[in-house]
C-alpha positions in Angstrom: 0.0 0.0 0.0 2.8 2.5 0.9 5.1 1.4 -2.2 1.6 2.2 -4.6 0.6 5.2 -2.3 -3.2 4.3 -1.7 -5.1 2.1 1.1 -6.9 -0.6 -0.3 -7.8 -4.3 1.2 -5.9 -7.9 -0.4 -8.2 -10.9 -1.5 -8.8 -12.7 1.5 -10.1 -15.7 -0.6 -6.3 -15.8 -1.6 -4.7 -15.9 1.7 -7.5 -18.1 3.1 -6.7 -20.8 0.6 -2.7 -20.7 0.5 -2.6 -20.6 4.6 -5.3 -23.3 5.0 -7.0 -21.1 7.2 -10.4 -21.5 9.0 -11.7 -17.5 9.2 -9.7 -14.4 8.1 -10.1 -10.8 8.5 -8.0 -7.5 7.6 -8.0 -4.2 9.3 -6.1 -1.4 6.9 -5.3 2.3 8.1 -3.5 5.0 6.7 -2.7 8.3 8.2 -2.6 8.0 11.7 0.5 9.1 13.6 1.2 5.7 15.2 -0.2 2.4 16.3 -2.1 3.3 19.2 -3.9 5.9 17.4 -4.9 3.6 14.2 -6.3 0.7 17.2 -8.2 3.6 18.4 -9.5 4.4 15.1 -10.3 0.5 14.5 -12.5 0.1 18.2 -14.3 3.3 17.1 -15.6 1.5 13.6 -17.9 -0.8 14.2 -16.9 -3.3 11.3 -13.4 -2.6 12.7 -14.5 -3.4 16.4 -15.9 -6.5 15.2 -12.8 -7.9 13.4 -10.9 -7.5 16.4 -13.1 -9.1 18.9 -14.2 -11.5 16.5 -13.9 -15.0 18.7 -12.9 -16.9 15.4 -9.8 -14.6 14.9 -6.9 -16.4 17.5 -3.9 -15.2 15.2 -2.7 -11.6 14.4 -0.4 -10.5 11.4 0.6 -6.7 11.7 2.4 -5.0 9.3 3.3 -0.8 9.1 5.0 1.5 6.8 5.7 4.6 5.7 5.2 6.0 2.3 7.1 8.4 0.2 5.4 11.2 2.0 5.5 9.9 6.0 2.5 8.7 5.5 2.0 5.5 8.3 0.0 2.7 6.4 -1.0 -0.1 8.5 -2.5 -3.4 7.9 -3.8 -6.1 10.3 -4.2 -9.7 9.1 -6.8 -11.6 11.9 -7.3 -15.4 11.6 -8.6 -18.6 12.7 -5.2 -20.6 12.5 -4.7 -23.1 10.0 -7.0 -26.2 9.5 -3.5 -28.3 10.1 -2.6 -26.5 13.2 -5.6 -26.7 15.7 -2.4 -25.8 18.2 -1.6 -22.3 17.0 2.0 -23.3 16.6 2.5 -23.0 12.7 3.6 -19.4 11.7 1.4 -17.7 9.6 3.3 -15.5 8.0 5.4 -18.5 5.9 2.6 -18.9 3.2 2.1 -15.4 2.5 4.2 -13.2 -0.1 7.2 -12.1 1.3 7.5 -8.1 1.9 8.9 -5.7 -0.5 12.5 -5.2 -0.7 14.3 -1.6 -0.9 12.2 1.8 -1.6 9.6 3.6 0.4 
């Protein structure tokens, strides 16, 4: 989102699928000055508020960064754990894309 310069939500269907999970949610921000401030902005949207509380979601995926500009742009990957790993012990993050390397 930084690297393109605009806030806009992945395919879930896509990361549900290639991590074998059971529920996903995202939560994406841009703007706010740090982290505190964009969970405060989260609790006070209802859809938001949901994704967080949401009883399904037992894994968290956070990601920030700035853009070209300072901007902060933060994205929150909730799940349900995959359908392998009723244990929680299988990191998430090795099925997904890797990050970006090098620029903004």
């Amino acid at each position: 989102m930084a690297q393109r310069g605009r806030l806009y939500h992945q395919d879930l269907g896509v990361v549900l699928t290639a991590c074998r999970l059971q529920a996903v949610g995202e939560n994406v921000a841009v703007g706010y000055v740090d982290g505190t401030a964009a969970t405060q902005g989260w609790l006070r949207s209802p859809a938001h508020h949901d994704n967080l509380l949401a009883p399904t979601h037992t894994h968290i995926g956070v990601g920030a960064r700035r853009d070209a500009h300072g901007r902060w742009f933060v994205s929150q990957l909730l799940s349900a754990g995959a359908q392998d790993d009723q244990q929680g012990d299988e990191p998430l993050g090795r099925h997904l894309v890797p990050p970006l390397r090098g620029g903004a």
